[in-house]
C-alpha positions as CSV (number, residue, x, y, z in Angstrom):
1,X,122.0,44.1,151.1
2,X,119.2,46.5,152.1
3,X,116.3,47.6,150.2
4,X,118.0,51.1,149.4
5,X,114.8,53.4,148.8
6,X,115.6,56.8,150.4
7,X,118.5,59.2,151.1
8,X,118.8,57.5,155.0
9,X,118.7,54.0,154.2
10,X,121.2,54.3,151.2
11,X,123.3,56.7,154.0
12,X,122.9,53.6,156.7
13,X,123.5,50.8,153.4
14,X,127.2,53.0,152.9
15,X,128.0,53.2,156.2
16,X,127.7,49.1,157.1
17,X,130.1,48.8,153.9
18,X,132.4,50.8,155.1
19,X,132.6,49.5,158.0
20,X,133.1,45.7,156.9
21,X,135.9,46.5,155.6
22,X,137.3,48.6,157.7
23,X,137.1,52.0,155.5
24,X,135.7,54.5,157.9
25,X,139.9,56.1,158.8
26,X,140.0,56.9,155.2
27,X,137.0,58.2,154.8
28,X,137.9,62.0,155.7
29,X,136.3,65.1,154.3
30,X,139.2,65.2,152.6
31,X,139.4,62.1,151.0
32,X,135.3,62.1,150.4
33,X,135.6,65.3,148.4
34,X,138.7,64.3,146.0
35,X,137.2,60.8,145.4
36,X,133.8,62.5,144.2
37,X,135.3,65.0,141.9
38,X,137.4,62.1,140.1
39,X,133.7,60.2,139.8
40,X,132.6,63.4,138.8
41,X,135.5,64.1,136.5
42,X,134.7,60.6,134.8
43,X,131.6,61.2,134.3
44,X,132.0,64.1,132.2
45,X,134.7,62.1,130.1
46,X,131.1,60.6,128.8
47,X,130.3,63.7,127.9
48,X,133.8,65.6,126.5
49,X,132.7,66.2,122.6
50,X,129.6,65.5,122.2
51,X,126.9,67.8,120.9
52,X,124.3,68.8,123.1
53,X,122.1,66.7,121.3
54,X,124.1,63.3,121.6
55,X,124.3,64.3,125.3
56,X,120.8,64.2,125.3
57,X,120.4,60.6,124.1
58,X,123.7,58.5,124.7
59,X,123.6,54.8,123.3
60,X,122.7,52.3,125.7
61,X,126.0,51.3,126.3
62,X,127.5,54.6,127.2
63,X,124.1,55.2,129.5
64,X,124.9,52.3,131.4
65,X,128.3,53.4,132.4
66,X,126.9,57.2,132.9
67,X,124.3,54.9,135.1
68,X,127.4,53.9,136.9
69,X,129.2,57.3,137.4
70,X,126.2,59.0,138.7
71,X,125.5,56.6,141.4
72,X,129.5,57.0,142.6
73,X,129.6,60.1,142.7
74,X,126.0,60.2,144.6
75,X,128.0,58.0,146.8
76,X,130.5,59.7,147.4
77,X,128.2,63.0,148.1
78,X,126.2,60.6,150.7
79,X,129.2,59.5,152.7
80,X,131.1,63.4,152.4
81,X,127.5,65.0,154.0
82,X,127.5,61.8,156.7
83,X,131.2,62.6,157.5
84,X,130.0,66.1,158.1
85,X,126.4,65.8,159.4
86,X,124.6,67.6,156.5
87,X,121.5,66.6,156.0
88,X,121.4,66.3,152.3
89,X,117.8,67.2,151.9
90,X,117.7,69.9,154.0
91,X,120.6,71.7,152.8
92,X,119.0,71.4,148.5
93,X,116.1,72.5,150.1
94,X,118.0,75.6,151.7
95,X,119.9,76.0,148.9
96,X,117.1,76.5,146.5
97,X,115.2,79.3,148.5
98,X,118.4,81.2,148.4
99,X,118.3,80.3,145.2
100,X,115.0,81.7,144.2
101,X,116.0,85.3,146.0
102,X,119.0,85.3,144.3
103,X,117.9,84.3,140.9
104,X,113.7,85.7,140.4
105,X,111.8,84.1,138.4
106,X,110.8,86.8,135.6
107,X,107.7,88.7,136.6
108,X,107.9,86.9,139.8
């Protein structure tokens, strides 16, 4: 595999896997979106009934397969904004100067 450091070459790392196994006709907006929000939906399953406090410092054991539901559903996200050509960056980057028009920092 890769050395996966970045946004692009964990994009380019997703895309070769895909494509060795023959993935990329299933891999539709569509299909992108629901498969992230079932990764997203299991990792807050981690989550469901604890205090804010336990969320704040899960035993190893649960962090490691938090660990693991983050990086899908990152996956996911990286493969949906490929489909799509978003860049990923450039769009948060967007998004937070509407952000901070829409939302002032007080005495700002």
């Amino acid at each position: 595999m890769k050395d996966v450091t970045d946004l692009v070459s964990l994009r380019d790392t997703l895309r070769d896997f895909a494509a060795a196994r023959d993935w990329k006709p299933f891999h539709t907006p569509k299909n992108l979106a629901m498969a992230m929000i079932v990764e997203a939906a299991e990792l807050v399953e981690h989550f469901q009934w604890a205090t804010p406090e336990e969320s704040l410092a899960p035993p190893p054991e649960k962090l490691a397969a938090i660990r693991d539901e983050v990086a899908d559903t990152l996956i996911y996200l990286v493969e949906l904004a490929d489909v799509l050509g978003i860049d990923l960056i450039a769009a948060a980057r967007d998004k937070i100067a509407k952000n901070a028009i829409k939302y002032p920092a007080p005495g700002g």
